[in-house]
N, C-alpha and C positions, 0 to 999 in steps of 0.2 A: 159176478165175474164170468160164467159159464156165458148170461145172453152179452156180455159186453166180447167175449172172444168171436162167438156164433153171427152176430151181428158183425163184426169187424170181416171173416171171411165169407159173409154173404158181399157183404161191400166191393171187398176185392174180386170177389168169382163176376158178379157184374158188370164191373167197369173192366174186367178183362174178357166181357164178349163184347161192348164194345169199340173196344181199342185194338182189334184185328189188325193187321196189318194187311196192305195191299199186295196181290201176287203181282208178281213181274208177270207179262206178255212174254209170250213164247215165239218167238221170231218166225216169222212169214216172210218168204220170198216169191215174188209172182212175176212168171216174163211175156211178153206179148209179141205176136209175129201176126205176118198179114199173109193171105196165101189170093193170089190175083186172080187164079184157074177155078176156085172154090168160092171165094167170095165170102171168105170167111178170116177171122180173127183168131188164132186160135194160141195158146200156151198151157204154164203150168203154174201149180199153186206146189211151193215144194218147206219145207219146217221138218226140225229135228225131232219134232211129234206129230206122227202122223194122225192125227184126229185134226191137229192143223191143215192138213193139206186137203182130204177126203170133203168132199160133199162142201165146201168154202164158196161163198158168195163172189160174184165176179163182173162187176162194170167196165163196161167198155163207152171213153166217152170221146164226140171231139171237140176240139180245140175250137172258137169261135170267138171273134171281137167281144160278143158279150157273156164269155166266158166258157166253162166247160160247158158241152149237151149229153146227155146219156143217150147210147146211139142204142141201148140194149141192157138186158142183165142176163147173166147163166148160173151154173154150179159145178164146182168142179167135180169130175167123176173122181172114184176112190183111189185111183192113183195118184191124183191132182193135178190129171190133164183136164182143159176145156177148150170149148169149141164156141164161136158163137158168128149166126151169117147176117151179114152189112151188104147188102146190096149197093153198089153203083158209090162205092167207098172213093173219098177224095181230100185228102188233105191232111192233118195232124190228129192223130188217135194215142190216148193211152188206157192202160185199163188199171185196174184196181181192186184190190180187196179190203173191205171194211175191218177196222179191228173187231173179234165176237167170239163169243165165249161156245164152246164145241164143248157137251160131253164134261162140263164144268172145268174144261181149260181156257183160258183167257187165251186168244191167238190173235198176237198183234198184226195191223194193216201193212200192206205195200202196196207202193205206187211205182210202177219201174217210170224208165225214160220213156220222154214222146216219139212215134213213131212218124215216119211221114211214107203216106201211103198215095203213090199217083196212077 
């Protein structure tokens, strides 16, 4: 009786590692501006958890017939400003943050609007 109970909550403690459930992504909002004096791209990575915002990965791509080009990558500084410079910039740009886990937080991706930069 004893290994048939012991056996029974070994079964359960197992299948309940498991059967974890998935965290929810913690919302990321990223916005992108063109600055034409500077030659630079620059915005903010901003989340209700700031582990989301700080140190976040940051593509800047553009727009082309055959699809997006990555013109760059940066990181956002710990406020969740960045910066990043596009020399002789022309045409449709947006940028981006990949969804990725910070600090053992899941911090979900954004892609804002396209830009058009002449």
């Amino acid at each position: 009786m004893r290994r048939g109970v012991l056996a029974l909550l070994v079964t359960i403690a197992i299948g309940m590692l498991g059967a974890q459930p998935a965290s929810a992504a913690v919302a990321s909002r990223i916005t992108v501006r063109w600055n034409a004096t500077t030659e630079h791209f620059h915005g903010r990575v901003a989340s209700s958890n700031a582990e989301c915002a700080a140190d976040r990965i940051v593509k800047v791509f553009k727009v082309t017939p055959d699809g997006p080009a990555l013109q760059g990558k940066t990181h956002a500084n710990t406020d969740g400003t960045w910066r990043l410079e596009v020399m002789h910039a022309h045409g449709h740009y947006f940028a981006r943050t990949p969804r990725q886990t910070v600090m053992g937080v899941v911090c979900g991706g954004d892609r804002p609007r396209t830009i058009d930069v002449m």
